[in-house]
C-alpha positions in Angstrom: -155.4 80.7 54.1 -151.9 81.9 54.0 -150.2 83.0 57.5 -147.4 85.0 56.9 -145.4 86.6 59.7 -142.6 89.2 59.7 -140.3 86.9 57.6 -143.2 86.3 55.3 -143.7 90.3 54.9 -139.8 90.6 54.1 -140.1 88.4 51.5 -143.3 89.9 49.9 -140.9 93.3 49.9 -138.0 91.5 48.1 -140.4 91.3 44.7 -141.2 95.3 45.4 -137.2 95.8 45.4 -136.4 93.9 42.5 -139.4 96.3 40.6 -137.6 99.3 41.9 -134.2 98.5 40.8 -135.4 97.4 37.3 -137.2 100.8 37.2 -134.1 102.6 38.3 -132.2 100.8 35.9 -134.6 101.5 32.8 -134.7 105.5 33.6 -130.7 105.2 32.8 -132.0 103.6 29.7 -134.5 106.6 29.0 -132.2 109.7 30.3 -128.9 107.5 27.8 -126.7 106.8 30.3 -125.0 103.8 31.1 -127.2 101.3 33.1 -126.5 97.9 34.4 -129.2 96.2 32.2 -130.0 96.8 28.4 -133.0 94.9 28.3 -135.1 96.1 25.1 -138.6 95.9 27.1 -137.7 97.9 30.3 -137.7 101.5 28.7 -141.3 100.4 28.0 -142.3 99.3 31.2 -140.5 101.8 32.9 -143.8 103.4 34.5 -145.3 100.4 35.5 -142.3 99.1 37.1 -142.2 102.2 39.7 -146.0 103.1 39.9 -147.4 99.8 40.5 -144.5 97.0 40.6 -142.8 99.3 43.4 -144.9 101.8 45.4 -148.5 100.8 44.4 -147.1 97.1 45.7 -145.7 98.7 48.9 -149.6 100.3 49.6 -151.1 97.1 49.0 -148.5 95.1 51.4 -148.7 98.2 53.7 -153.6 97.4 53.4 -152.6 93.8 53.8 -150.5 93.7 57.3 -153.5 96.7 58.9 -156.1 93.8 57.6 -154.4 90.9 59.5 -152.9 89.2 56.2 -155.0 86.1 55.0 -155.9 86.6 51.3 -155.3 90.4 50.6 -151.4 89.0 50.3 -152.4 88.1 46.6 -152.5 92.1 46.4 -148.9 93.2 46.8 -147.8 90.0 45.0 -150.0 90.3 41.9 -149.0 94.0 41.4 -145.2 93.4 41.9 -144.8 90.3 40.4 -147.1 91.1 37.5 -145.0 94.4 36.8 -141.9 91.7 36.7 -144.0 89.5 34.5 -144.0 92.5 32.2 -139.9 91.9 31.6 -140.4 88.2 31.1 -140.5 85.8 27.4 -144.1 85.8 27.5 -146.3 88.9 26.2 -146.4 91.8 27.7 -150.1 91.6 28.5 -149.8 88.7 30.7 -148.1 90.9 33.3 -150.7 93.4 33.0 -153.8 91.2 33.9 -151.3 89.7 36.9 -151.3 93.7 38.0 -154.7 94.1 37.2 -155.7 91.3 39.7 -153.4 92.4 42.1 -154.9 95.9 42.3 -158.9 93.7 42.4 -157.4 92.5 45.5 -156.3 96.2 47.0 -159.9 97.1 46.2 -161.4 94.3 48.0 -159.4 95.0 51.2 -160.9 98.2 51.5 -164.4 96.4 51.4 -164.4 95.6 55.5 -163.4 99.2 56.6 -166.5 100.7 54.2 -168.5 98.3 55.8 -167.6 99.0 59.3 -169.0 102.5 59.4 -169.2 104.1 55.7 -166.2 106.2 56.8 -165.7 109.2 53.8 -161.9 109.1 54.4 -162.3 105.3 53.0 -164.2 106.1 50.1 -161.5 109.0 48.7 -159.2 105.7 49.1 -161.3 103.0 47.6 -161.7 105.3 44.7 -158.0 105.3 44.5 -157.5 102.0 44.3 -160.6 102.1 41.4 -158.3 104.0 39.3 -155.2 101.8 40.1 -157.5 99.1 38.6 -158.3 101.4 35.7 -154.7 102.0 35.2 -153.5 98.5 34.7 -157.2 97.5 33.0 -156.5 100.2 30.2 -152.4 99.2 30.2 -152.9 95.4 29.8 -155.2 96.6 26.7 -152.2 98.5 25.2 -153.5 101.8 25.9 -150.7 104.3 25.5 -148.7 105.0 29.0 -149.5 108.9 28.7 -153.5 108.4 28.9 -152.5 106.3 31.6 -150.6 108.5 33.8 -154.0 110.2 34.8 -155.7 107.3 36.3 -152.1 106.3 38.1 -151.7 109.7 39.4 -155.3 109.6 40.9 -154.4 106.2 42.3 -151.9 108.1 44.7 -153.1 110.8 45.1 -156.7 109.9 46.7 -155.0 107.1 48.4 -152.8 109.9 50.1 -155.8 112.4 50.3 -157.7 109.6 52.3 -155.3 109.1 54.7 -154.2 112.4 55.2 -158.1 113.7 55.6 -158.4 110.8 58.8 -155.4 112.0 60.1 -156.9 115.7 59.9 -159.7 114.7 62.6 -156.1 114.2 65.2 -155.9 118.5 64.5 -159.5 119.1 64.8 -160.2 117.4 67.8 -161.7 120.8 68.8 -163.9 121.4 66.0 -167.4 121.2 66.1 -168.7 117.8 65.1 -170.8 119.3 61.7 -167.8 121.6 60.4 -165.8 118.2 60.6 -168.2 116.5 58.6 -168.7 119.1 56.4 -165.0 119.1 55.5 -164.5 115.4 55.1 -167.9 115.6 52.5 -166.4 117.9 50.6 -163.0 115.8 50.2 -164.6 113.1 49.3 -166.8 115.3 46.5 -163.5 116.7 45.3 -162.2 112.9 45.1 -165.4 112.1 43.0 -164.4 115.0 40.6 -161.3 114.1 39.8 -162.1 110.5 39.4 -164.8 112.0 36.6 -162.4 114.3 35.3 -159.9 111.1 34.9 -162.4 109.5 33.1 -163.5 112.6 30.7 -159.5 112.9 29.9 -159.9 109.9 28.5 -161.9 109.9 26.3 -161.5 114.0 25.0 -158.0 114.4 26.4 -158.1 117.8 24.2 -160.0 119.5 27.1 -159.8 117.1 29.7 -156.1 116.6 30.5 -156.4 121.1 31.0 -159.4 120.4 33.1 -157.3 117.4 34.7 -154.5 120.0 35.3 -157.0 122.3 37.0 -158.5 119.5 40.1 -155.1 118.7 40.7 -154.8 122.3 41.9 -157.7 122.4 43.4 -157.2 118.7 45.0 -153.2 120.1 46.2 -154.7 123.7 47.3 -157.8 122.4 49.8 -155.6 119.5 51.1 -152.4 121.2 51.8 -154.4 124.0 53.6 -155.8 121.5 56.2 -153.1 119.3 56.6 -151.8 119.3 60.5 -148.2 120.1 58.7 -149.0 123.2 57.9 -148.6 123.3 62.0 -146.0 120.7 62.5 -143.6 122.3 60.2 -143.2 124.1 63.7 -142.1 121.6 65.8 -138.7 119.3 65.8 -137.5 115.7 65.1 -139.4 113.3 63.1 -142.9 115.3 62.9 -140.9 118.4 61.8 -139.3 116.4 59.0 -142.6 114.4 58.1 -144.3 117.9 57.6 -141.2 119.0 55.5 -141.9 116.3 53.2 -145.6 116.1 53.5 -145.3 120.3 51.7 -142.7 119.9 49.4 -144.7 116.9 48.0 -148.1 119.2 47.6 -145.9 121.7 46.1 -144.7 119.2 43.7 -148.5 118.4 42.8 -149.1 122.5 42.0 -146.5 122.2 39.9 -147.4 119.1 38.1 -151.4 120.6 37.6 -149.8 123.9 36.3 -147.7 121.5 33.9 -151.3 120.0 32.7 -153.2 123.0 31.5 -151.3 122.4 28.4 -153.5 119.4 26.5 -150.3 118.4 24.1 -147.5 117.0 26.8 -144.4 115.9 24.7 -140.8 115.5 24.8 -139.1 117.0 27.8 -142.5 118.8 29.2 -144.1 115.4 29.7 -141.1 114.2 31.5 -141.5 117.3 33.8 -144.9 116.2 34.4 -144.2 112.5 35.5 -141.3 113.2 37.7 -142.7 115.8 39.4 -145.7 113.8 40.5 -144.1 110.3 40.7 -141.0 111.6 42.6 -141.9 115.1 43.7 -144.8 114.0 44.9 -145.7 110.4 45.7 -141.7 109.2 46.8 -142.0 112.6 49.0 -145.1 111.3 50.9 -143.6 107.9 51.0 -139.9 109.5 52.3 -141.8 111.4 55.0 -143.5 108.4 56.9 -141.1 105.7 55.9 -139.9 105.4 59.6 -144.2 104.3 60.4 -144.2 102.5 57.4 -141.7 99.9 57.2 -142.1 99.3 61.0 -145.7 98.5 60.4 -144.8 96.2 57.7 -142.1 94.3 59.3 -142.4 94.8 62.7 -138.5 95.6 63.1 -138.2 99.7 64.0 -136.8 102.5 61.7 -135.3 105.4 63.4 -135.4 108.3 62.5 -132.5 110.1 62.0 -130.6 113.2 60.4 -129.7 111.1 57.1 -133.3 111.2 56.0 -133.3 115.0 55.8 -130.1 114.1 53.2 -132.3 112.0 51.3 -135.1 114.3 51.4 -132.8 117.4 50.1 -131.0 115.1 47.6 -134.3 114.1 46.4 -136.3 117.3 46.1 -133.1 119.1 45.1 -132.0 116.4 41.9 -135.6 116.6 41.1 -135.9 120.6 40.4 -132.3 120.5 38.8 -134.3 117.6 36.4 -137.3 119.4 36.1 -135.7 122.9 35.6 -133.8 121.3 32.1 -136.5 119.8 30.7 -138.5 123.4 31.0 -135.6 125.1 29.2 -134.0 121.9 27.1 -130.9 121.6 28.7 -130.0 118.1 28.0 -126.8 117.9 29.9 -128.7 119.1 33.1 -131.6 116.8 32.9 -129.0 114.1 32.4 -127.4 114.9 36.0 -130.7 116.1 37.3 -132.2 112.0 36.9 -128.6 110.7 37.8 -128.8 112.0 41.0 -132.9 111.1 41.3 -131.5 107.5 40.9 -128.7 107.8 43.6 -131.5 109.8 46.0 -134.1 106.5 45.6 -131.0 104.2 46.3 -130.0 106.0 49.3 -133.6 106.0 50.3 -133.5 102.6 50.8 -129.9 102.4 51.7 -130.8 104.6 54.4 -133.7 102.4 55.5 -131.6 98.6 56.0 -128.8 100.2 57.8 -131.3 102.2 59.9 -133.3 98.6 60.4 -130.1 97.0 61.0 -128.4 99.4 63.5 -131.6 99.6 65.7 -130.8 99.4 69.3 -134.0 97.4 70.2 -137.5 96.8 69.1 -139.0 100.7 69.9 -135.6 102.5 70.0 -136.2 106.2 68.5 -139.7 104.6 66.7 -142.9 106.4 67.3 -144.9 104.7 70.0 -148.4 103.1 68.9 -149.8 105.7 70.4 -148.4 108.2 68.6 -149.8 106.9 65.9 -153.9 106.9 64.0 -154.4 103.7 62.6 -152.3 102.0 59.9 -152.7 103.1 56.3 -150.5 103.6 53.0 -148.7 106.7 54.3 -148.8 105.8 57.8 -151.4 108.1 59.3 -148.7 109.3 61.8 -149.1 112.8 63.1 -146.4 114.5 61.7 
């Protein structure tokens, strides 16, 4: 059994980096600007590289440490290094089953905590990592990447939805024990909806991406309106700019369900559609707990500080500039608008290492454990 310790979880993140600058560099490629690397596959792979290579890696690494390591390792690895795999000589395929196991693995993890106590917050994120393995099942067949945008975008936002719907109990401490449970049942049948709805889309994407378009309303409406942020927006510091983040990205997600209710997604309005759900959404959930999340994962702290609002405003402010010109065909615009969504990722992590390597000592200006609720892909912190 492997026995990795903070060193070995630096290393597992090094694969997740390399994914995210290939992705960077292939979005140059796609928006025809200059770029490092010309490589004729990584247009192609672009999606794959982010969603799964890169942030669907960071989940699985992020499920592995809360586990205690061992096995569930071959998670994180699998999905990053198959998403390399994708770039290499041999057929493109062969990186897709190497994803495809990886994301087997993430399931499996999940197995233990269902087990424990049949938790409904567990099940919205075990069917999340159903569709992840859905997503890279129907890629590694060479389904094409737009009727497999559905099952990514499920993959993150369940997995989100879970966590966010354990950390609603932390703002309901109050609440009578049935109207708790009533709540969390009904999360976990709007999860179940959208996994069918995924699944219809599929097959009669004529009526199904529209009705698609429609849960993801419903999904960002219910869940933004009992998120604890909705409160924390309130307060100051790190909470106040998790709940910042937490709202833009479920504003994001209304945008990107409004985008869906029209079945034929082309050209600049399908680009409108993955950004603002890839980067609107899922890098603004990731942004707003990424000083719980990295400290989790490499037990080094990440204080929080003012340049992560600069990221966050870079970010959400690049991505409506982008999103804005591919609604009205600006092409210059969009060109700037996913300049600067490169330059807001980099910073991102830019951000991160000098904030990881500036820390004054192991808890400086980190949330104690006890501000914490568990361990999970968004870091269950109360924002």
């Amino acid at each position: 059994m492997f026995k990795f310790q903070a060193n070995g979880r630096l290393v597992l993140l090094l694969p997740c980096g390399i994914a995210l600058l290939l992705g960077l560099d292939a979005g140059l490629l796609l928006l025809g600007l200059p770029a490092p690397l010309t490589l004729e596959r990584l247009p192609d792979v672009h999606g794959m590289l982010m969603t799964i290579g890169f942030v669907g890696a960071l989940i699985a690494l992020e499920r592995a440490v809360a586990r205690g390591g061992g096995w569930a390792y071959a998670g994180p690895l699998g999905m990053a290094l198959g998403a390399l795999l994708t770039l290499s000589p041999a057929p493109v395929w062969v990186g897709g089953v190497v994803m495809l196991a990886g994301t087997c693995v993430l399931l499996l993890t999940y197995r233990p905590l269902w087990q424990r106590n049949h938790d409904p917050a567990v099940a919205i994120q075990v069917l999340g990592a159903f569709l992840a393995v859905g997503a890279c099942a129907l890629w590694a067949r060479g389904v094409a990447m737009p009727m497999v945008v559905p099952w990514l975008t499920g993959f993150f936002v369940l997995t989100i939805a879970g966590e966010r719907v354990e950390l609603a109990r932390v703002g309901q401490l109050f609440d009578a024990v049935a109207v708790r449970e009533r709540r969390e049942n009904q999360a976990l049948v709007l999860s179940m909806l959208l996994v069918l709805v995924i699944a219809l889309a599929t097959i009669w994407p004529q009526w199904g991406l529209p009705a698609f378009g429609v849960t993801l309303l419903l999904v960002a409406g219910v869940f933004a309106w009992r998120d604890v942020a909705r409160r924390t927006i309130r307060s100051t510091g790190l909470p106040r700019f998790s709940a910042a983040g937490l709202l833009a990205a479920y504003a994001w997600l209304v945008v990107a369900g409004l985008l869906w209710l029209r079945p034929q997604l082309e050209g600049y309005r399908y680009d409108a559609v993955l950004h603002a759900t890839f980067l609107g959404f899922v890098m603004s959930m990731v942004l707003a707990h990424a000083p719980v999340i990295l400290p989790a994962v490499i037990r080094r702290p990440l204080p929080y500080g003012p340049a992560f609002w600069v990221v966050l405003v870079l970010l959400h402010g690049s991505l409506l500039l982008r999103v804005v010109a591919d609604l009205l065909g600006i092409d210059s615009a969009r060109e700037v608008g996913g300049a600067l969504n490169v330059v807001a990722l980099l910073a991102l992590v830019a951000t991160a290492v000098v904030s990881v390597l500036t820390a004054r000592s192991p808890g400086a200006d980190t949330p104690e454990p006890s501000a914490t609720v568990g361990a999970g892909p968004v870091g269950r912190v109360s924002p």
